[in-house]
C-alpha positions as CSV (number, residue, x, y, z in Angstrom):
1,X,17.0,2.0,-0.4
2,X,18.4,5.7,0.0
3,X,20.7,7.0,2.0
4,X,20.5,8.2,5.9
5,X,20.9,12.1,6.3
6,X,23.0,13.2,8.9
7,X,23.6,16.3,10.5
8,X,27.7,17.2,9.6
9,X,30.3,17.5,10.4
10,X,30.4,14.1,10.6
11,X,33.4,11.7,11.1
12,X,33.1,7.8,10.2
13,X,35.3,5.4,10.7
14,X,35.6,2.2,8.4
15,X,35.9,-1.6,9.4
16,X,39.1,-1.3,8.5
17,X,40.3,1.9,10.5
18,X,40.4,4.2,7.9
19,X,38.8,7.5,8.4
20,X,36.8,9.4,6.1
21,X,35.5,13.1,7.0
22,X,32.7,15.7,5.9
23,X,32.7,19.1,6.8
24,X,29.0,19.5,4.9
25,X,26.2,20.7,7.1
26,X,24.0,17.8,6.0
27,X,25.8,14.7,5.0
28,X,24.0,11.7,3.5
29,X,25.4,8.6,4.4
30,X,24.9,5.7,1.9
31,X,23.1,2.5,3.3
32,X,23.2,0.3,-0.1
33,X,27.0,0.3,-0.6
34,X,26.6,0.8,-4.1
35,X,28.7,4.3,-4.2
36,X,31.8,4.3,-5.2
37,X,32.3,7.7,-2.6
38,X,31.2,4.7,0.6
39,X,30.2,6.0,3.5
40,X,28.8,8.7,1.8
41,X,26.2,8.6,-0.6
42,X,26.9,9.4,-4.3
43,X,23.2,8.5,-5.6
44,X,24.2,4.8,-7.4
45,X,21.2,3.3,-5.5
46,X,19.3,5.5,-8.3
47,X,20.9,3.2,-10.9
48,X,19.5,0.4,-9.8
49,X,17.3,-1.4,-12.3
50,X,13.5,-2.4,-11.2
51,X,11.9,-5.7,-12.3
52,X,10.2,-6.0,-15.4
53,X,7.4,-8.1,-13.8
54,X,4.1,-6.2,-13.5
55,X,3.2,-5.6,-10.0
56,X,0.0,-7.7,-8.5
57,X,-3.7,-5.7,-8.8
58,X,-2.5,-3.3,-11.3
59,X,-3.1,-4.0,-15.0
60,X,-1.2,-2.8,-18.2
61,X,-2.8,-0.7,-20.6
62,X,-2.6,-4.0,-22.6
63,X,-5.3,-5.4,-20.4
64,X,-7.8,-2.7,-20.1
65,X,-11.0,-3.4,-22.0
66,X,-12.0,-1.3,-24.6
C-alpha cells in the first residue's frame, strides 16, 4: 500500500497529541506505518519484500514447453 497525497499545508495531529506539520504543497501521508518520518511518507512501503510463491495462471519460464 502507498501513501495518501494530500494537498499541504497540512497539520496532523498524533494519538498521542503530538503535532507534526508540513508546509509542502503536496504532502504524502503514509498509510502502512512503516516510515520512520510517520505521518508522512518516507517510501519504506517500497522495502517491503513480495512472496516467492508464483502467482496462480502464470507459468515460469521453467514451465513453458519447448
Amino acid at each position: 500500500m502507498g501513501p495518501a497525497l494530500v494537498e499541504g499545508p497540512v497539520e496532523v495531529v498524533l494519538a498521542d497529541g503530538s503535532v507534526r506539520r508540513s508546509e509542502r504543497p503536496v504532502v504524502a501521508l503514509c498509510l502502512c506505518r512503516r516510515s520512520r518520518l510517520y505521518p508522512f511518507c518516507d517510501t519504506s512501503h517500497r522495502r517491503r519484500s513480495r512472496p516467492t510463491a508464483p502467482r496462480s495462471g502464470r507459468g515460469t519460464a521453467s514451465s513453458r514447453p519447448g
